[in-house]
C-alpha positions as CSV (number, residue, x, y, z in Angstrom):
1,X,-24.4,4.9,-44.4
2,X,-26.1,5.4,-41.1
3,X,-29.5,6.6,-40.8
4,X,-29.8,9.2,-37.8
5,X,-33.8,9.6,-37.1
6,X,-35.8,11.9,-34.6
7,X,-36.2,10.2,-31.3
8,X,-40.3,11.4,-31.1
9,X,-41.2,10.2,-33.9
10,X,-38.7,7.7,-35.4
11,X,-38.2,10.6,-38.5
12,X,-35.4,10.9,-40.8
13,X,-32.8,13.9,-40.0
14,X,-29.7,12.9,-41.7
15,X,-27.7,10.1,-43.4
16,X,-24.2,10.1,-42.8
17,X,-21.1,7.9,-43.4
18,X,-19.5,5.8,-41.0
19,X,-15.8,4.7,-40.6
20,X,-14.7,1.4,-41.3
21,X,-11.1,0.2,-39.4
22,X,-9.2,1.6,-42.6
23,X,-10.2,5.0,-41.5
24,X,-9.3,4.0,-37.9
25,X,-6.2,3.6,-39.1
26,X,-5.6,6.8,-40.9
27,X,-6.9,8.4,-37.4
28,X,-4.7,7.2,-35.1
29,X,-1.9,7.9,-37.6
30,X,-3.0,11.6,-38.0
31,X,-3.2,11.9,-34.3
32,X,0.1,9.9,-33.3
33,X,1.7,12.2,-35.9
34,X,1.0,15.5,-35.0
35,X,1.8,14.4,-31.2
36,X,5.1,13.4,-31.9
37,X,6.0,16.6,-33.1
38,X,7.0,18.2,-30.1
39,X,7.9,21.2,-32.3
40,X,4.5,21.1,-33.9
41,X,2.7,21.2,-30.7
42,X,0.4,24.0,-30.0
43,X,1.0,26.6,-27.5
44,X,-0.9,27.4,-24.5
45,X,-2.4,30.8,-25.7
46,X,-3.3,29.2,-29.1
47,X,-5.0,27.2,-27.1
48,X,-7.1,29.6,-25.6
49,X,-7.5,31.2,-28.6
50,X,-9.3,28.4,-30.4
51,X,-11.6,27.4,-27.3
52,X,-13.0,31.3,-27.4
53,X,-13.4,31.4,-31.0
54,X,-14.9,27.8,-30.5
55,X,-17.3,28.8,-27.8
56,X,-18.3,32.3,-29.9
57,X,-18.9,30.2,-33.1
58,X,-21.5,27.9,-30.9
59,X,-22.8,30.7,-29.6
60,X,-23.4,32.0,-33.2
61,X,-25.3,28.5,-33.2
62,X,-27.0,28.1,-30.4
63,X,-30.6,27.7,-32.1
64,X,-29.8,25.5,-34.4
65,X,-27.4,23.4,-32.1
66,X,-30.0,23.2,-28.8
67,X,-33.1,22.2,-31.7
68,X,-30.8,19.1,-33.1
69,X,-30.3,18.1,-29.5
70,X,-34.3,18.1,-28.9
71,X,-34.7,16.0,-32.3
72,X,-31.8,13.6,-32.3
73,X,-31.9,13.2,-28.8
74,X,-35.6,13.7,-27.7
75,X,-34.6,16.1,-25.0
76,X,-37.2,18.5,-24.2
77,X,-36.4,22.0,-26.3
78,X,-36.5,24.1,-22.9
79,X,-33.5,21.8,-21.6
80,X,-31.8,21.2,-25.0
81,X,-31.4,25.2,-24.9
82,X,-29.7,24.8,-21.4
83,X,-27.6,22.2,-22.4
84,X,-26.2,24.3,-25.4
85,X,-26.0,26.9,-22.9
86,X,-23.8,25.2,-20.6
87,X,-21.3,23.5,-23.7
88,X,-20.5,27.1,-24.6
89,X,-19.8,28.1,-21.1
90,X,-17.9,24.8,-20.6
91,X,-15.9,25.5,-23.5
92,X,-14.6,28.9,-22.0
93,X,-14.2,26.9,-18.6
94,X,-11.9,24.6,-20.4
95,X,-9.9,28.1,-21.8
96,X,-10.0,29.6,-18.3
97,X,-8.4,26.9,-16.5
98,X,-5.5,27.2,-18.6
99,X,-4.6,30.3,-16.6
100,X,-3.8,28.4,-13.4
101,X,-2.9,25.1,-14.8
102,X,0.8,24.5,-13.6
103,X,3.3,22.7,-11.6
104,X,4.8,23.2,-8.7
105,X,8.5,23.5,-6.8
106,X,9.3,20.7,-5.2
107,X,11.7,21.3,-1.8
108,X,15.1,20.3,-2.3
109,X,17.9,20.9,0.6
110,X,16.3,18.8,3.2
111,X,18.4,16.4,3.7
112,X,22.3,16.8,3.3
113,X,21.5,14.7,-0.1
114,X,19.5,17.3,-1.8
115,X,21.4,20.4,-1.1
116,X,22.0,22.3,-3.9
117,X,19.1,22.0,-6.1
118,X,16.2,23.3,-7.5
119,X,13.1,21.0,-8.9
120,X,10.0,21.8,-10.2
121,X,7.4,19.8,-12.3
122,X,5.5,20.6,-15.4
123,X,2.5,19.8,-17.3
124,X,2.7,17.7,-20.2
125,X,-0.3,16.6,-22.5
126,X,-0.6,12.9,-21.9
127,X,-0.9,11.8,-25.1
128,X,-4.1,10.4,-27.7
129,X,-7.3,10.8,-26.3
130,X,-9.8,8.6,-27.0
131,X,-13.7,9.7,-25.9
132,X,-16.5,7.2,-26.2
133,X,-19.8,9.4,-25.5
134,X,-23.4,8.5,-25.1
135,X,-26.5,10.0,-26.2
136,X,-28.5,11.6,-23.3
137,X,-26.1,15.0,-23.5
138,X,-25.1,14.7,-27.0
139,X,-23.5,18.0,-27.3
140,X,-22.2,18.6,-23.6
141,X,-20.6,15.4,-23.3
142,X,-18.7,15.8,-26.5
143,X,-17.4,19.1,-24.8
144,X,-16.8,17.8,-21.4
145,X,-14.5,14.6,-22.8
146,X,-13.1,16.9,-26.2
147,X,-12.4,20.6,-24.8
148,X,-10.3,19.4,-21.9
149,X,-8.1,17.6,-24.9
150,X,-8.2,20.9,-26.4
151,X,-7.0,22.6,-23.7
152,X,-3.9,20.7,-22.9
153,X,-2.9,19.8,-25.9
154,X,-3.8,16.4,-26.2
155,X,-4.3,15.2,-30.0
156,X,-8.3,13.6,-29.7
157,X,-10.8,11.1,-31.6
158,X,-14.3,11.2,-30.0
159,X,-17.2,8.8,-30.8
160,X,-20.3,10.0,-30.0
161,X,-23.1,7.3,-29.8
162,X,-24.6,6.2,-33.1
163,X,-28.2,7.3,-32.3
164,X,-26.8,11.1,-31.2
165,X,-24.0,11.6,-33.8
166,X,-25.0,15.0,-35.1
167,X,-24.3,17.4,-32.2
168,X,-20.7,15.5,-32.3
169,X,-20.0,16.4,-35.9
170,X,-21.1,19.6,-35.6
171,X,-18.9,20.4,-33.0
172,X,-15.8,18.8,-34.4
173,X,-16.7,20.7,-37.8
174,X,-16.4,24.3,-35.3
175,X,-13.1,23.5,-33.7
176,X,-11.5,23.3,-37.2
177,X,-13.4,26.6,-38.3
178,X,-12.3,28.4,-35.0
179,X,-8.8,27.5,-36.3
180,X,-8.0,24.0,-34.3
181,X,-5.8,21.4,-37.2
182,X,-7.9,18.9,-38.2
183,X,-5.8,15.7,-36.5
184,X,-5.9,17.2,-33.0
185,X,-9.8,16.4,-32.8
186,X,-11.2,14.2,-35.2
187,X,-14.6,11.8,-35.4
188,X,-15.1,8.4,-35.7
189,X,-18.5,7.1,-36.5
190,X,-19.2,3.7,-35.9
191,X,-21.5,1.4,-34.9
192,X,-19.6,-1.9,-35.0
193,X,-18.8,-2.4,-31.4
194,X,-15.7,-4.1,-32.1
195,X,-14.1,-1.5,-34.4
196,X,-14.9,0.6,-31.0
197,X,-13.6,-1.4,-29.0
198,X,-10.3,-1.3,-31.5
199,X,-10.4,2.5,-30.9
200,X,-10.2,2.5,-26.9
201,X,-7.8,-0.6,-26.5
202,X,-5.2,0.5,-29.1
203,X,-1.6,0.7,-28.0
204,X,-1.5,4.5,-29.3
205,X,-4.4,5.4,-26.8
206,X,-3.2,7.0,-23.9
207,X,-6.1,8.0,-22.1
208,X,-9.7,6.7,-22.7
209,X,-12.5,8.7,-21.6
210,X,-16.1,6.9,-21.5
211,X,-19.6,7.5,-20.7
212,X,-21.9,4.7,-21.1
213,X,-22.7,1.4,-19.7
214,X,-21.3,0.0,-16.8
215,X,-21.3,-3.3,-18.8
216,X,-19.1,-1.9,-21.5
217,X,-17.1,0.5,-19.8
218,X,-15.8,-2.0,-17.5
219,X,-15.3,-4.9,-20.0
220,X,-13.1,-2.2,-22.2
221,X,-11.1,-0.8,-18.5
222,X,-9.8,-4.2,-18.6
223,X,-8.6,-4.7,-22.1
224,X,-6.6,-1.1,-21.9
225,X,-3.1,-1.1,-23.2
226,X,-0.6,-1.0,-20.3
227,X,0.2,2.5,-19.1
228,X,-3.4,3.7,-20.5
229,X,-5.2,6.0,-18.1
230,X,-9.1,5.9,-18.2
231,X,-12.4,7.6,-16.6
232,X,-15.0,5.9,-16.7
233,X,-18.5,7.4,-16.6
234,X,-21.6,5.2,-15.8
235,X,-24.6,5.4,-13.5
236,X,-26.7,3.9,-10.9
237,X,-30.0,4.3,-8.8
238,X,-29.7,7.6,-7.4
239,X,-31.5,8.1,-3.9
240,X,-33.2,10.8,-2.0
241,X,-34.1,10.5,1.7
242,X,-37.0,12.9,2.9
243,X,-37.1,13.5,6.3
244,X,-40.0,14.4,8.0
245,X,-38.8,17.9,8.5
246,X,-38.7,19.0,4.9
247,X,-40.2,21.0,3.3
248,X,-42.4,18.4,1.3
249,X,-43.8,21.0,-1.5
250,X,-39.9,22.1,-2.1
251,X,-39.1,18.9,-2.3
252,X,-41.8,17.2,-4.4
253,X,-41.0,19.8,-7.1
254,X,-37.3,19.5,-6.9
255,X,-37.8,15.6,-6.8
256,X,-39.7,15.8,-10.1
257,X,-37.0,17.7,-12.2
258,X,-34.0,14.7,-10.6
259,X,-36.1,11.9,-11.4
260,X,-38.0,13.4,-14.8
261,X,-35.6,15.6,-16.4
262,X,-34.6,14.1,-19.9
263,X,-37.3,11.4,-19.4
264,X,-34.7,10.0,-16.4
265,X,-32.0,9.4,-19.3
266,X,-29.5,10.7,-16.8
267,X,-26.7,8.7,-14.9
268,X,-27.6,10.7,-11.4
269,X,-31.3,10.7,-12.2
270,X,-33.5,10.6,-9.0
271,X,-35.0,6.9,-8.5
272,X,-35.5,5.6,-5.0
273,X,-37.1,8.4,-2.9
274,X,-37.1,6.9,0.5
275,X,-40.7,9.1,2.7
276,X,-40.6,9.2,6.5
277,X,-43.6,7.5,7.6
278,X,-45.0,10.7,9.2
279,X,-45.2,13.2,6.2
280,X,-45.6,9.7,3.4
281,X,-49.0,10.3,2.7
282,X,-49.0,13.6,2.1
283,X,-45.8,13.5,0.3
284,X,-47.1,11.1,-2.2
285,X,-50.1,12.6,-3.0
286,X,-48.3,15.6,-4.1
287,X,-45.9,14.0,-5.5
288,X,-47.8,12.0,-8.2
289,X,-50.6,15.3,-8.9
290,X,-47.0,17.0,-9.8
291,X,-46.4,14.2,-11.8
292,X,-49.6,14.3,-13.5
293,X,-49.4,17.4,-14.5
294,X,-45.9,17.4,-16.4
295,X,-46.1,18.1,-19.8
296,X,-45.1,14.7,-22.2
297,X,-44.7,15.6,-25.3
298,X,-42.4,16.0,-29.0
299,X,-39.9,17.5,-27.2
300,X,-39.4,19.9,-30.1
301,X,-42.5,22.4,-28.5
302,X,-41.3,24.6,-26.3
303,X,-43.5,23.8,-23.6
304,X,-42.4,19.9,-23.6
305,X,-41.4,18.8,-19.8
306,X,-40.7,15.4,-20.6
307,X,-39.8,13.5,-23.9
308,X,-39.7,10.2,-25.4
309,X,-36.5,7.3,-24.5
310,X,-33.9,7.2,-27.4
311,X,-35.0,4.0,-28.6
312,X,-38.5,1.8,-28.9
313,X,-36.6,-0.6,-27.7
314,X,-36.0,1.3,-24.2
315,X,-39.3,1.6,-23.9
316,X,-40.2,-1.5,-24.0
317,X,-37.7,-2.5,-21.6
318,X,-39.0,0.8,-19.1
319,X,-42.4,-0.6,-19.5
320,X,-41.9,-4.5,-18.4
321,X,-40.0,-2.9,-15.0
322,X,-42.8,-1.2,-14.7
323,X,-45.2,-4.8,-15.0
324,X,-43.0,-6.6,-13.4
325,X,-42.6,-4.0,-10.3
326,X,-46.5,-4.4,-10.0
327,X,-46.4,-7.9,-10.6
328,X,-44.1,-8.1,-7.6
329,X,-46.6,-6.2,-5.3
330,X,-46.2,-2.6,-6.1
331,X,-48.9,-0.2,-6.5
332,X,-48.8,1.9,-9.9
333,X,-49.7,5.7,-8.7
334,X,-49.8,7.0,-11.9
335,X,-48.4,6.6,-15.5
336,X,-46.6,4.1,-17.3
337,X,-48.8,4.4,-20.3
338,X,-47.6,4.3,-23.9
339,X,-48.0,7.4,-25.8
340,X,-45.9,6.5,-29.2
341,X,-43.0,4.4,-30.0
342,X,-40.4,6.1,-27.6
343,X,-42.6,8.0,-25.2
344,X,-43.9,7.0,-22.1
345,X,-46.5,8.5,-19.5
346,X,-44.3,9.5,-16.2
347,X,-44.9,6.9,-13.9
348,X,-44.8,6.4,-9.9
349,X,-44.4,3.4,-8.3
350,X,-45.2,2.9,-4.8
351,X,-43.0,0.0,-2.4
352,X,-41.9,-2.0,-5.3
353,X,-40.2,-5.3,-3.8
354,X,-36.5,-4.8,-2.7
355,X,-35.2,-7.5,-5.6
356,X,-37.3,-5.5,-8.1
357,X,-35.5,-4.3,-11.1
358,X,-36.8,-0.8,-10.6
359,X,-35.1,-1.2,-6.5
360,X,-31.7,-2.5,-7.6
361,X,-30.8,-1.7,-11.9
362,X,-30.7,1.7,-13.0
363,X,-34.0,2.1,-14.9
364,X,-33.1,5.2,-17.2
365,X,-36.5,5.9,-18.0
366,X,-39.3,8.3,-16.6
367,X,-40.1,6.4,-13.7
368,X,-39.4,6.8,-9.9
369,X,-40.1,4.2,-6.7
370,X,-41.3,5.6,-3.2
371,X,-40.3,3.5,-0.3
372,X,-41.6,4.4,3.2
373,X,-39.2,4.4,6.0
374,X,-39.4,5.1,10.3
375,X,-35.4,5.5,11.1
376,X,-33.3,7.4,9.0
377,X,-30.4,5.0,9.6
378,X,-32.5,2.0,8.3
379,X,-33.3,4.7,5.1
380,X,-29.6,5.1,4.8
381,X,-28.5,1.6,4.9
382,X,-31.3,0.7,2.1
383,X,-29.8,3.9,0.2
384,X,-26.5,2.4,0.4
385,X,-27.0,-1.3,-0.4
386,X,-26.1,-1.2,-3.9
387,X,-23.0,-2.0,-5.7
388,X,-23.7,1.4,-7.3
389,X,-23.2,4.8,-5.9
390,X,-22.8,7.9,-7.4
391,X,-24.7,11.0,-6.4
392,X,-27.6,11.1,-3.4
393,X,-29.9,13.5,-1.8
394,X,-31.3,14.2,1.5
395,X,-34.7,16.7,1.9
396,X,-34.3,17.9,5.9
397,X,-34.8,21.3,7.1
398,X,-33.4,19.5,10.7
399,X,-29.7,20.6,10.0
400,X,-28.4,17.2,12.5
401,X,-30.7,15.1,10.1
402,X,-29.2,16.1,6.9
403,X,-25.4,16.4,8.1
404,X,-26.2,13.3,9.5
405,X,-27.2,11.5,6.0
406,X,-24.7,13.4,4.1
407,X,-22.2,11.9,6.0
408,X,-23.2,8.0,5.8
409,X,-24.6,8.2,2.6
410,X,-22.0,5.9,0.5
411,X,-22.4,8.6,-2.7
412,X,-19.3,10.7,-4.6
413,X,-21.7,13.8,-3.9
414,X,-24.7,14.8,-1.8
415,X,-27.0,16.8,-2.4
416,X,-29.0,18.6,1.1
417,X,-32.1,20.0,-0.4
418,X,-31.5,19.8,-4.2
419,X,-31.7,16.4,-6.5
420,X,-29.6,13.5,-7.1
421,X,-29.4,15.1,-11.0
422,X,-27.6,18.4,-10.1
423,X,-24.2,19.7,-11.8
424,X,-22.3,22.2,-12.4
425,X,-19.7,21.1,-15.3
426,X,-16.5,22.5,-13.1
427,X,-17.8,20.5,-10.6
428,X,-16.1,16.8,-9.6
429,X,-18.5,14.2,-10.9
430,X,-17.6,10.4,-10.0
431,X,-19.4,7.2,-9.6
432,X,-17.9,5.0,-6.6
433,X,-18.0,1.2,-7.2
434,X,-19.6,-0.1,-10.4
435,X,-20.4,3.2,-10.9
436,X,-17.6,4.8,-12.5
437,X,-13.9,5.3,-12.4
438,X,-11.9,8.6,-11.6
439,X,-13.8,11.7,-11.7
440,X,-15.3,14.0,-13.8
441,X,-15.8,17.8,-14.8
442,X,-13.8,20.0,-16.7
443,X,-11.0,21.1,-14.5
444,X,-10.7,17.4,-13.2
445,X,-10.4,16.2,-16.3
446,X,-7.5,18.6,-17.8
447,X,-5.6,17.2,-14.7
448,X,-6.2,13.3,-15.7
449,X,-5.1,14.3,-19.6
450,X,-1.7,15.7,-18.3
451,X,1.2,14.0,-16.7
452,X,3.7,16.1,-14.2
453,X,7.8,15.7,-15.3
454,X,9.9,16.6,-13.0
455,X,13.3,18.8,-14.2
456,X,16.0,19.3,-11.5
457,X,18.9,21.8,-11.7
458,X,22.5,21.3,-9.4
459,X,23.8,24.2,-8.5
460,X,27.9,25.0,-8.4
């Protein structure tokens, strides 16, 4: 059994059962099953039909699905309700897409060769999905990995992470109540890493989908079955440049959400904020009396602004960057105080070393580093020195400067006047590098779980 607690307060919510690699077993069976029968296979408006009556039935449960987010999770009830928000809507994205998803005609009769034909391609599900989640979105993660499956018919077992599982099974328990057969989206609860690891390398798998660690995500990309596809999900130290021309109260407060939001348990979460000397001392002041003021809190209250880290464990990891960083020659603006188990006080940290953890490793945690810098090319080259790169910012109301930065920052996005942490879920998200592999978002997605086929007719 597996004991799923509140992050806050380390609390009981739930005992549940786990799979062992019998129930693996019966899984993959189920799923390879009902994908061999071509006959079986569901069509494209019952499809549709299931991801509406999916999305209405969350909708029906949006309360009580955005307050289990906030407990298991420890995201802050105001965001938890946005993130349920945005599962529902990505469910009908998933539905919607399905009305332009297609092939194509491909030219024949241009060469002597290929007269008298006609070709055109189709869409055909790829085959067993298998979605390895994490816990910082525990319920719109699940959707972005499992409703894309949905939606092209893909049979899919999804595992969420073993602190988070609750949003997961709830989910899974909808799509068979809005009407979807149990094998074409199924659980696996684990938290044996190598009865995981037995999930995403199986021969059956034809697609793995993971969010996680670079560490694992990687190590598991190389033990894929031939012919597998994968996407690969991880993070890295997001930047954001602040030229001298921005707008430094806009920007401090847009600053705070990308580097605070969900205690910085994001992949794109704002960490290296690289000040132009001129507006610096300004900047930072209001930068850390904004931090100050944020709410930290059980992220159950409604007016919670930041929570606690998923484990005790991550915060003591959070906290010794933190020494360390200070220890190195940083000055500690503000927080970094322990306030329970799991919760943290929001901390700034002022020119940390370049080798610092908090200058080079993806902290996760509420904490942000402000680096001072004279040319923006010099800011860009530090932005970019990383074997990570996934989203970035620039803060310029000069419209040379920020065209200028967004095209040299090395990042899959960038973000002029907004944070490192925003997203729209039809949007492509991708980490370059160690960061990730192929790219994200709903519509992207559906096109990685399909493969084209080719059918050609001769004429006369």
């Amino acid at each position: 059994m597996l004991k799923v607690v509140q992050a806050f307060d380390r609390q009981p919510m739930a005992e549940i059962e786990t799979d062992d690699a019998a129930a693996l077993e019966r899984k993959l069976q189920a799923a390879e099953r009902v994908f061999r029968d071509r006959d079986g296979w569901l069509p494209p408006h019952q499809r549709i039909a299931v991801l509406r009556r999916l999305a209405a039935l969350m909708e029906g449960r949006r309360d009580h699905l955005a307050m289990q987010i906030a407990r298991e999770g420890g995201k802050p009830l105001p965001d938890a309700i946005i993130e349920t928000n945005r599962a529902i809507d990505g469910v009908h994205n998933a539905a919607e897409e399905l009305r332009n998803f297609a092939g194509r005609e491909i030219p024949m009769g241009l060469s002597a060769a290929a007269e008298s034909r006609w070709a055109f391609t189709t869409k055909e599900p790829i085959g067993i999905v298998a979605a390895i989640s994490a816990f910082n979105h525990p319920l719109n993660l699940i959707v972005h990995q499992v409703a894309p499956a949905i939606a092209v018919g893909c049979p899919v077992i999804v595992k969420p992470a073993i602190t988070t599982p609750l949003s997961c099974l709830d989910f899974v328990a909808l799509t068979r109540e809005a009407g979807l057969p149990e094998p074409w989206c199924q659980s696996f609860i684990t938290g044996d890493n190598d009865l995981a690891e037995s999930l995403a390398t199986d021969r059956r798998i034809a697609f793995l989908s993971f969010i996680g660690s670079a560490r694992v995500g990687w190590s598991l990309h190389a033990k894929l079955a031939p012919g597998t596809r994968s996407a690969l999900e991880h993070g890295g130290a997001a930047p954001a440049i602040v030229d001298r021309s921005a707008d430094p109260g806009k920007a401090v407060e847009l600053i705070v959400k990308g580097g605070y939001y969900h205690a910085g348990q994001v992949c794109v979460s704002t960490q290296r904020i690289f000040v132009h000397d001129d507006i610096a001392d300004d900047f930072t002041q209001r930068l850390v009396a904004r931090v100050e003021a944020l709410r930290t809190a059980d992220p159950t209250l409604k007016d919670t602004e930041v929570g606690p880290l998923i484990l005790p464990r991550e915060a003591d990891r959070v906290a010794s960057w933190i020494e360390e960083a200070v220890g190195g020659g940083a000055v500690l603006a503000t927080g970094g105080e322990r306030l329970s188990e799991t919760t943290l006080r929001p901390a700034v940290l002022l020119d940390p070393a370049a080798d610092a953890k908090i200058s080079t490793q993806e902290v996760f945690g509420p904490v942000v580093a402000l680096y001072r810098y004279g040319e923006l090319d010099d800011a860009i080259a530090r932005a970019n020195a990383l074997p990570t790169a996934f989203q970035a910012s620039i803060f310029a109301q000069d419209i040379d400067i920020a065209m200028r930065a967004a095209d040299r920052l090395d990042a899959a996005a960038v973000m002029i006047n907004d944070p490192t942490a925003f997203r729209t879920d039809w949007m492509p998200f991708a980490g370059r590098r160690e960061s990730g592999y192929g790219t994200g978002g709903i519509p992207y997605t559906m096109r990685d779980m399909v493969q084209e086929k080719m059918i050609l007719m001769r004429r006369g």
